[in-house]
N, C-alpha and C positions, 0 to 999 in steps of 0.2 A: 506422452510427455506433456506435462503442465504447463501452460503458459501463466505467468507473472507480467502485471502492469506494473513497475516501478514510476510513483509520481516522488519527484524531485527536482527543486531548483538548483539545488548544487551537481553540477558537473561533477565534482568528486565523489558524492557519494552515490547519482546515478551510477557510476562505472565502477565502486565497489561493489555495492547490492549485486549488480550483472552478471561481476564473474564472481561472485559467490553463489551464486542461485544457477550460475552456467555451468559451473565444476559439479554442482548438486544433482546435476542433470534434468535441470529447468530449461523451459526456452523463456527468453525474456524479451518484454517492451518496452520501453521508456518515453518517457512524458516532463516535459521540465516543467511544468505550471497547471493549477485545478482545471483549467479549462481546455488543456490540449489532454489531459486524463481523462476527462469526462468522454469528448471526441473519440479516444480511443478504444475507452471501454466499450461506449455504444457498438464503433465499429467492429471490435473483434474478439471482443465478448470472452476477455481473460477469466482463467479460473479462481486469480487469487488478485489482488490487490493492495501494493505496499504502498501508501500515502503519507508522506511527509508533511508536519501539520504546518510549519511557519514555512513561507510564499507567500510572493507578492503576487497582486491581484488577489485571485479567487484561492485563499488559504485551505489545509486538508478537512476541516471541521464544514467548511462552506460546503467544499468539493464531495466528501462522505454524505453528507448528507441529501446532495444531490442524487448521487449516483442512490443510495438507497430508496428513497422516493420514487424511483423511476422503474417502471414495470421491465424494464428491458434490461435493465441492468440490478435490479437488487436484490439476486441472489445471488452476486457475488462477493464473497466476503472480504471485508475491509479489512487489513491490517494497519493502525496508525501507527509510524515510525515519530519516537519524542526522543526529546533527546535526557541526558540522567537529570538530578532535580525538578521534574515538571509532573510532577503525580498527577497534578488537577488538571491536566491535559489527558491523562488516564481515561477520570471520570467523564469528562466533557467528550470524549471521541467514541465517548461509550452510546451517551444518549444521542451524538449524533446518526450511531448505527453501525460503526464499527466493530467487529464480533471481536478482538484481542487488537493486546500493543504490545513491540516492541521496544527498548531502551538502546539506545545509540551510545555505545558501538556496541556488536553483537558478531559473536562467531559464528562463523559458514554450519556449522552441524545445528546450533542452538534456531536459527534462523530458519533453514530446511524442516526441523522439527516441528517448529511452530508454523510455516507454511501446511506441512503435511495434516498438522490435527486442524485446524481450521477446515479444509479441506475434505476430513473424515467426518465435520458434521451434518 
């Protein structure tokens, strides 16, 4: 079973992603802010990584970019969560090292899909 790092400051959409990714037959982590993500990745060294780019503090472009940089964690691949209208948030999560992005909101199969292939590369 796959484990998922869900970084998010909303409480709500932490605990959607969760039991979408838990119904999928994901286990999951969660992180409300860049820098309790960072922490965690280090620690537990998830296979996938969903990253919500606006947060206070240490934002997902900061936070992506960190964890890629870092031998202990960057190969695991980033998914930035943007939310619709924000394309250039696309490119930008790109060069920060993010392998793909999703658009908010997103369905449970669309979502596991896009976990999986990331995953297969």
């Amino acid at each position: 079973m796959a484990t998922i790092l869900i970084i998010d400051d909303s409480p709500t959409e932490l605990h959607l992603f969760q039991k979408m990714l838990e119904k999928s037959g994901f286990k999951t982590l969660v992180a409300d802010s860049g820098e309790d993500g960072i922490r965690q990745a280090e620690a537990s060294r998830p296979d996938c990584i969903l990253m919500d780019i606006v947060m206070p503090g240490m934002n997902g472009f900061q936070a992506t970019r960190k964890l890629t940089h870092d031998p202990r964690t960057s190969g695991i691949p980033v998914i930035m969560v943007t939310t619709k209208g924000q394309e250039t948030d696309k490119i930008w999560g790109m060069r920060q090292g993010a392998v793909e992005y999703i658009v908010k909101p997103i369905g449970q199969k669309e979502l596991a899909e896009k976990i999986n292939s990331v995953m297969a590369d």
